[in-house]
TIRO-2110 file (N, C-alpha, C; in Angstrom, 1 decimal):
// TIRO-2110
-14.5, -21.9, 36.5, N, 1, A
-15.7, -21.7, 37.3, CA, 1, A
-16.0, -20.2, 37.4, C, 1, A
-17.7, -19.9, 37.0, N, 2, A
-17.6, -18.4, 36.5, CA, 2, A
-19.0, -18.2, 37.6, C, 2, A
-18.7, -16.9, 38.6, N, 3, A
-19.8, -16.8, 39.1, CA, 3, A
-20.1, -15.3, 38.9, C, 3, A
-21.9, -15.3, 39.5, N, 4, A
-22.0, -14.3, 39.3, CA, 4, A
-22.2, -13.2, 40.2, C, 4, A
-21.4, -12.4, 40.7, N, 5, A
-20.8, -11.5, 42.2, CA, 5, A
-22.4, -10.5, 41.7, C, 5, A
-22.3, -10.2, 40.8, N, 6, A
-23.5, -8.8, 40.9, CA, 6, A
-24.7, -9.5, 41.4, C, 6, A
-25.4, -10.7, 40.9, N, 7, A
-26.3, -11.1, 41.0, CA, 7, A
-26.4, -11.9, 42.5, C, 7, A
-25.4, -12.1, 43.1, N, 8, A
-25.1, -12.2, 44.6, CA, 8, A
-25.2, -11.1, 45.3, C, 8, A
-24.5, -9.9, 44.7, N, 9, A
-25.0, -8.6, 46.0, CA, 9, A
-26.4, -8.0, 45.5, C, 9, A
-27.0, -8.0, 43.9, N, 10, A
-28.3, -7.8, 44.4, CA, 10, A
-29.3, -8.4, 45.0, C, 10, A
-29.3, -10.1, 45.4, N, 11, A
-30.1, -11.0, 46.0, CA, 11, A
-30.0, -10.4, 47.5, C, 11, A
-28.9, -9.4, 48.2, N, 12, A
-29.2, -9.1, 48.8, CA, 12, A
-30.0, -7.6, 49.6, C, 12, A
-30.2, -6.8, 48.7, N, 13, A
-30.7, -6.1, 48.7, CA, 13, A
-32.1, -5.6, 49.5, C, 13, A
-32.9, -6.6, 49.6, N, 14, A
-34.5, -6.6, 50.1, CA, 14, A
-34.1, -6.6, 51.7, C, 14, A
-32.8, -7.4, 51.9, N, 15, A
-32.7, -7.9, 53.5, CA, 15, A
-32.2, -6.9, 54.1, C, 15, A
-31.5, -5.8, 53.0, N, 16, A
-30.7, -4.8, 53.5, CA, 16, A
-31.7, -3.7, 53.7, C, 16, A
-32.6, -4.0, 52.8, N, 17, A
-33.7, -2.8, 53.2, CA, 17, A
-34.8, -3.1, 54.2, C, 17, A
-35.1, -4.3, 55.0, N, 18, A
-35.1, -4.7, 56.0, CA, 18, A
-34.9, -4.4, 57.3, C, 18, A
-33.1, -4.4, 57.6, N, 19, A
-32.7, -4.5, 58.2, CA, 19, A
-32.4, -2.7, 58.3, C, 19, A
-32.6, -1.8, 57.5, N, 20, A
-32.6, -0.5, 57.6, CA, 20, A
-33.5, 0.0, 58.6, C, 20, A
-34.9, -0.9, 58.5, N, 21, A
-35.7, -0.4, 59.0, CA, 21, A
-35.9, -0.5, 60.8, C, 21, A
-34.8, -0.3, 61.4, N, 22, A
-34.6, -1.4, 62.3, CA, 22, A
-33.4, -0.9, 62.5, C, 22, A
-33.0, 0.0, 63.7, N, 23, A
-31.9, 0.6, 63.9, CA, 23, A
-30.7, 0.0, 64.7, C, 23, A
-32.0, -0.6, 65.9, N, 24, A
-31.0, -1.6, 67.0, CA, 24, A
-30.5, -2.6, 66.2, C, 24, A
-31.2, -3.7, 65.6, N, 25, A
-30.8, -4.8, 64.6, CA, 25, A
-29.5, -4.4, 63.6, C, 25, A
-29.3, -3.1, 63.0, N, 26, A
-28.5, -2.8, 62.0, CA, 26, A
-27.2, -2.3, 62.5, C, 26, A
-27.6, -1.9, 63.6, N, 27, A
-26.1, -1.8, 64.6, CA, 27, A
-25.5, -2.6, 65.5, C, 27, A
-26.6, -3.5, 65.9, N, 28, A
-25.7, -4.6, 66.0, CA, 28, A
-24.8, -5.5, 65.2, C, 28, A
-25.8, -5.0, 63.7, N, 29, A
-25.2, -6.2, 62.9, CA, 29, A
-23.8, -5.4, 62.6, C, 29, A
-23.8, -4.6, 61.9, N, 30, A
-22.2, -4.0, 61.6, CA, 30, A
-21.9, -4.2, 63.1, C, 30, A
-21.9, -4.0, 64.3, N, 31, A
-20.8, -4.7, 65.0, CA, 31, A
-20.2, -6.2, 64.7, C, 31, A
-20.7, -6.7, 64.8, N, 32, A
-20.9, -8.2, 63.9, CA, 32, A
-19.8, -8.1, 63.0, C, 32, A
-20.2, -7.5, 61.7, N, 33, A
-19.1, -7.3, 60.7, CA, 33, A
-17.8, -6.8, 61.3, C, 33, A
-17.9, -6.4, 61.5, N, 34, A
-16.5, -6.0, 62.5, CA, 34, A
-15.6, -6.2, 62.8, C, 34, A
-16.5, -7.2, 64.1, N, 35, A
-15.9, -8.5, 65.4, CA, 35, A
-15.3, -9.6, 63.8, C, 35, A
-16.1, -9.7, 62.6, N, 36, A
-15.7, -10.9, 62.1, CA, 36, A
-14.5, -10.1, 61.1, C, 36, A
-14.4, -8.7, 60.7, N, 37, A
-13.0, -8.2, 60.0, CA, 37, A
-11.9, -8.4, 61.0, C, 37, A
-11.9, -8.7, 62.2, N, 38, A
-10.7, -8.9, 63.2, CA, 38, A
-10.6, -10.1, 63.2, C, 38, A
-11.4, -11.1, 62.7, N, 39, A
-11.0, -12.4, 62.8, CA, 39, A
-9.9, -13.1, 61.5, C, 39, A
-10.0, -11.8, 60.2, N, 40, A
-9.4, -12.2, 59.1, CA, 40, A
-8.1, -11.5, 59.4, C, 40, A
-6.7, -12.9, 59.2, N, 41, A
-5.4, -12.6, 59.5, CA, 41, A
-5.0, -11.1, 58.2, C, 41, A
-5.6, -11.3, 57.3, N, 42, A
-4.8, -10.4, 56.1, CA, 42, A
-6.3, -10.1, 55.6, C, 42, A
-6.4, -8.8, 55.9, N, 43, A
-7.3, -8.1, 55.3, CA, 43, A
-6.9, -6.9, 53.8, C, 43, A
-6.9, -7.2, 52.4, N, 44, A
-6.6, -6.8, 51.3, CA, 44, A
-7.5, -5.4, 51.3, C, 44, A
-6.9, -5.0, 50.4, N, 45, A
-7.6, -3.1, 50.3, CA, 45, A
-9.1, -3.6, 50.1, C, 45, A
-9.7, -4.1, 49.2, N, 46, A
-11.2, -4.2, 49.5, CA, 46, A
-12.0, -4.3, 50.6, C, 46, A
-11.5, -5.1, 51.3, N, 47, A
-12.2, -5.8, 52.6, CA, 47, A
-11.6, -4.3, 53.6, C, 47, A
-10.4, -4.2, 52.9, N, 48, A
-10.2, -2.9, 54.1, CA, 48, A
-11.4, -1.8, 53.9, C, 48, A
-11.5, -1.4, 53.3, N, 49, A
-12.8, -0.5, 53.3, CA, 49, A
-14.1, -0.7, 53.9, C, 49, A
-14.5, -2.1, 54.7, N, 50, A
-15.1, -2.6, 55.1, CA, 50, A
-15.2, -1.5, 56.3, C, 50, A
-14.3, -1.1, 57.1, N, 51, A
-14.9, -0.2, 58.5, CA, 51, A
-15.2, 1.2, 57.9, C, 51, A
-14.8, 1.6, 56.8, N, 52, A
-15.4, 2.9, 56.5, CA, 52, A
-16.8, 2.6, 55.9, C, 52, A
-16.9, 1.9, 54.9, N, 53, A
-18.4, 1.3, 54.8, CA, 53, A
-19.7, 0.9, 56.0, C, 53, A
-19.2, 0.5, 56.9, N, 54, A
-19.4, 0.6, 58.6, CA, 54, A
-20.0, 1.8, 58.8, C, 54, A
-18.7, 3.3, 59.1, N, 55, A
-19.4, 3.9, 59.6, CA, 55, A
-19.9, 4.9, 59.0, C, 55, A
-20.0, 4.9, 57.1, N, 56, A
-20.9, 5.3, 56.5, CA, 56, A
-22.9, 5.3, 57.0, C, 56, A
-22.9, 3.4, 57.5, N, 57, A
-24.1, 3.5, 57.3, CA, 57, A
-24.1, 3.7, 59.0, C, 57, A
-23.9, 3.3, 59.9, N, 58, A
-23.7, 4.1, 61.6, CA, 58, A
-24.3, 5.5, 61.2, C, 58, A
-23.6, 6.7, 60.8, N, 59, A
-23.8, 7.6, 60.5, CA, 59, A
-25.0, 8.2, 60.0, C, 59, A
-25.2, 7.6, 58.9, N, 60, A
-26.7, 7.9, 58.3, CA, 60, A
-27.9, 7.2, 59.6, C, 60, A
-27.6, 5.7, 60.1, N, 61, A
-29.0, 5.6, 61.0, CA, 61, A
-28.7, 6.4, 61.8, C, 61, A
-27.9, 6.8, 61.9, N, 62, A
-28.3, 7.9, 63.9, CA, 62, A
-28.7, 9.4, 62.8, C, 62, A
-28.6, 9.3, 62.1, N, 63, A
-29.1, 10.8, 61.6, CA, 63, A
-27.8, 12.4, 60.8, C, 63, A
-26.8, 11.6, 61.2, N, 64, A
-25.5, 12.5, 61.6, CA, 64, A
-25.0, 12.7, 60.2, C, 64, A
-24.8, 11.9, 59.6, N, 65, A
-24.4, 12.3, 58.0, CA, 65, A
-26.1, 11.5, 56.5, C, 65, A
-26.6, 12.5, 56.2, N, 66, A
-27.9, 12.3, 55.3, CA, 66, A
-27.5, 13.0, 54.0, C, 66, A
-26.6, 12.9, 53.4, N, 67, A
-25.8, 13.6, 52.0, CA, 67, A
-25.5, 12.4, 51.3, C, 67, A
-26.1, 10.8, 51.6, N, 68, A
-26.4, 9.6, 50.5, CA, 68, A
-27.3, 9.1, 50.3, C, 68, A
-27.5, 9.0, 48.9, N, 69, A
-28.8, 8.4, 48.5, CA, 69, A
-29.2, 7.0, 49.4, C, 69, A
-30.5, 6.9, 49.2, N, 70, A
-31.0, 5.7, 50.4, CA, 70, A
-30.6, 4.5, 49.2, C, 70, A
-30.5, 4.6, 47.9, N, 71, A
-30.1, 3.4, 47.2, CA, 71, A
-28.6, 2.9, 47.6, C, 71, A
-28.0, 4.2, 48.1, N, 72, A
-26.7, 3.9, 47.8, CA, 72, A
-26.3, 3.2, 49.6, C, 72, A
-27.4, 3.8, 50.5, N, 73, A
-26.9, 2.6, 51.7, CA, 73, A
-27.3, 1.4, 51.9, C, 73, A
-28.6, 1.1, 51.2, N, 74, A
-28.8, 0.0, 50.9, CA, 74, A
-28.2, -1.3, 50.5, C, 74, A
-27.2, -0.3, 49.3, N, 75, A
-26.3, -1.2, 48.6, CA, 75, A
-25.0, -1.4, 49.5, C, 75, A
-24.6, -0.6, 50.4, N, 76, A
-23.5, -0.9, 51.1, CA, 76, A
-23.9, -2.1, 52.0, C, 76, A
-25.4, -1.8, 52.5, N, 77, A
-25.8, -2.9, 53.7, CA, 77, A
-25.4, -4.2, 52.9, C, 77, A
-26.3, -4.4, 51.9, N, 78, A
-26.4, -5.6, 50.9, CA, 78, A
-24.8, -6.5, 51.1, C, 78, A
-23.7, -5.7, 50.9, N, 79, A
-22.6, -5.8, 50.9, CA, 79, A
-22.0, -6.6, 51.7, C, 79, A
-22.5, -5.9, 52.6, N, 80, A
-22.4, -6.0, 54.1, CA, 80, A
-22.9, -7.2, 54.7, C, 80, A
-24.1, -7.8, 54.2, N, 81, A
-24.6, -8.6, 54.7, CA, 81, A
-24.1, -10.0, 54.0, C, 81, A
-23.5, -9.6, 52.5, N, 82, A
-23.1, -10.8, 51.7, CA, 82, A
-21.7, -11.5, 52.3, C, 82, A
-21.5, -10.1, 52.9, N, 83, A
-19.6, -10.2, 53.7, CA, 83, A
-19.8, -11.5, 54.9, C, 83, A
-21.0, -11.0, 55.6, N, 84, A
-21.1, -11.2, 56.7, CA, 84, A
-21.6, -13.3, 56.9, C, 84, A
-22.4, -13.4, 55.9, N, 85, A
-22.8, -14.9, 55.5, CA, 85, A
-21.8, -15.9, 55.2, C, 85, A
-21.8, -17.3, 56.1, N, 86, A
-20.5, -17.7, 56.3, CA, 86, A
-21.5, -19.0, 54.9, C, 86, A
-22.4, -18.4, 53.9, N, 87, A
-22.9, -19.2, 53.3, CA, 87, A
-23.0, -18.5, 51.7, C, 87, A
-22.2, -18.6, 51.5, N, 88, A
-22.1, -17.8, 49.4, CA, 88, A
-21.3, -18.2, 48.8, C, 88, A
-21.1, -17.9, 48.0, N, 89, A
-20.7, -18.1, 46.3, CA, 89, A
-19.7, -19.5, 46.9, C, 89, A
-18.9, -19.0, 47.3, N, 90, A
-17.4, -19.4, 47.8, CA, 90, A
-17.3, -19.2, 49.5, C, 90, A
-17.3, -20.7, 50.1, N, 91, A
-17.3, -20.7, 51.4, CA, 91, A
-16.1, -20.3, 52.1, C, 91, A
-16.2, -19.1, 53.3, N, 92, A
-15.3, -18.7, 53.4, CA, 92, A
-14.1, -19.6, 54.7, C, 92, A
-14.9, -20.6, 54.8, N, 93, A
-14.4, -21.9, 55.5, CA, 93, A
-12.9, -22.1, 54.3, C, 93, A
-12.8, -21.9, 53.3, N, 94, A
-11.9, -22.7, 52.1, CA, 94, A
-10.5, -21.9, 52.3, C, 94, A
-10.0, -21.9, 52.8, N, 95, A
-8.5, -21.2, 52.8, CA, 95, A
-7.8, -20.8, 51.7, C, 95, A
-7.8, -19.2, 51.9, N, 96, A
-6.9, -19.1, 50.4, CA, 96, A
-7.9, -18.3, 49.4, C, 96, A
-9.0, -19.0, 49.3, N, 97, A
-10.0, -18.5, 48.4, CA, 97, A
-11.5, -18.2, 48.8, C, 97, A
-11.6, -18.2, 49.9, N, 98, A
-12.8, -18.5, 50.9, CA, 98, A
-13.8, -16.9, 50.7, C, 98, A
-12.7, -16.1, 51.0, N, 99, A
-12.9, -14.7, 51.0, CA, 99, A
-13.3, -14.0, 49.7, C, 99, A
-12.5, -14.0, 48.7, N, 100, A
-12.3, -14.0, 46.8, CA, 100, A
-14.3, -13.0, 46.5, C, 100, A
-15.0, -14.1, 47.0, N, 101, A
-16.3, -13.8, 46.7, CA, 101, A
-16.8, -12.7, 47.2, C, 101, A
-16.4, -12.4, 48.6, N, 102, A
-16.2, -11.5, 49.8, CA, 102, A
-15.7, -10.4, 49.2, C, 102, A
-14.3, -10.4, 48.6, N, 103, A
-13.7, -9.3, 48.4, CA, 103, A
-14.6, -8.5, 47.0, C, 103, A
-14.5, -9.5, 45.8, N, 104, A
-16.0, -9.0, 44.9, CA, 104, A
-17.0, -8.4, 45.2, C, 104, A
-17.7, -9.1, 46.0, N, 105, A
-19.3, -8.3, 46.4, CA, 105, A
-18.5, -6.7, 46.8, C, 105, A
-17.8, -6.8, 47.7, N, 106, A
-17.6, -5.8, 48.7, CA, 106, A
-17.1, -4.1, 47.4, C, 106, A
-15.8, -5.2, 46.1, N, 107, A
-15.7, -4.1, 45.4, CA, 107, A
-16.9, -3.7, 44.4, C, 107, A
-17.6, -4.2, 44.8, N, 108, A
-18.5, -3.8, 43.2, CA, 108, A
-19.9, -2.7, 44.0, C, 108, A
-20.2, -3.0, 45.5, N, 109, A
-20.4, -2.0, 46.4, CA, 109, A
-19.5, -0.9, 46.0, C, 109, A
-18.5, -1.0, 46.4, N, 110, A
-17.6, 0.5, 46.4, CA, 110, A
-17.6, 1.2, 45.0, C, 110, A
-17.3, 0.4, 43.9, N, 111, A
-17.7, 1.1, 42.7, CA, 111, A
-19.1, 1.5, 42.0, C, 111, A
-19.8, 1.0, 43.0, N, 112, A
-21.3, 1.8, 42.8, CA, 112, A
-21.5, 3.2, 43.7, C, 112, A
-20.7, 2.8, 44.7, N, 113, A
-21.2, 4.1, 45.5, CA, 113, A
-19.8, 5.1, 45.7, C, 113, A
-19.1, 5.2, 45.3, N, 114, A
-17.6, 5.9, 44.8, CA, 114, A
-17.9, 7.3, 45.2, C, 114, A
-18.3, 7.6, 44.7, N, 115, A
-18.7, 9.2, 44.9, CA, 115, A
-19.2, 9.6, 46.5, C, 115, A
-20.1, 8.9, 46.6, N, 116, A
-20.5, 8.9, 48.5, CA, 116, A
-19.4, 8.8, 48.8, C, 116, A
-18.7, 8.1, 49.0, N, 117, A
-17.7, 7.5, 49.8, CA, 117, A
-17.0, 8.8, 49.7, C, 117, A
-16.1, 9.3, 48.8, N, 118, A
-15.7, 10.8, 48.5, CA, 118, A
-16.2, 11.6, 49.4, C, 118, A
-17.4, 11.9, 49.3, N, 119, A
-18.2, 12.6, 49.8, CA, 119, A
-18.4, 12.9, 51.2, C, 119, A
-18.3, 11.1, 51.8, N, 120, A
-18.5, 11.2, 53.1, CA, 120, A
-17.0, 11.8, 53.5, C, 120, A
-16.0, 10.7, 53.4, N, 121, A
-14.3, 11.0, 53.8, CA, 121, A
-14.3, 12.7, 53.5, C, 121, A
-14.8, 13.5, 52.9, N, 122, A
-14.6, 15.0, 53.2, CA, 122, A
-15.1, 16.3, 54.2, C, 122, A
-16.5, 14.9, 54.0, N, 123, A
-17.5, 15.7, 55.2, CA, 123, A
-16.4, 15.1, 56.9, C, 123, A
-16.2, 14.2, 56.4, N, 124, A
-15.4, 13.4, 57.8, CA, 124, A
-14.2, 13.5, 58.3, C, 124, A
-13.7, 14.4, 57.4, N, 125, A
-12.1, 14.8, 57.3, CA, 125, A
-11.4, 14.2, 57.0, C, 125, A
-11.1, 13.0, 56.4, N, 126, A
-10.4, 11.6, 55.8, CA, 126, A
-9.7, 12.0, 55.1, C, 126, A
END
């Protein structure tokens, strides 16, 4: 069974640029993401990067770090939002493998925007 993770985190993209526009809504939702990374017993290095991806985009909406391209928070949101959907590729209801899809979208985010991330962790002292 062969899916396809890119064409799942670009389907999200439109919603992420949406929900940019819209500061109360985008901060609530990464709380959201969050509340639901505390709900997963074993969080793997991809998903681990999930709270720095967090407060990459926190950052940028209040104003406080603006040294990433607007494609590239976009794309974290997208990420973010694919994470956040208890409805993709691979239901994360399925134990074991539920997540799998989760952890993809989330790395193919981070290998797009690799350099930000760098960038921020130095601006941020990391």
């Amino acid at each position: 069974m062969w899916y396809d993770f890119e064409a799942a985190f670009e389907s999200k993209k439109s919603e992420a640029e949406e929900m940019l526009h819209d500061e109360d809504k985008l901060l609530e939702f990464i709380s959201k993401v969050l509340k639901k990374l505390d709900t997963i017993p074993v969080v793997g290095s991809l998903l681990g990067d999930i709270p720095l991806l967090c407060m990459i985009v926190v950052d940028y909406v209040k104003g406080e770090y603006t040294e990433i391209p607007l494609a590239s928070v976009i794309g974290i949101i997208a990420a973010l939002i694919y994470f956040f959907s208890p409805v993709d590729l691979i239901p994360d209801c399925i134990p074991g493998i539920g997540l799998l899809d989760d952890a993809a979208v989330i790395g193919i985010a981070i290998k797009a925007v690799d350099n930000d991330l760098q960038a921020y962790r130095e601006w941020k002292g990391m």
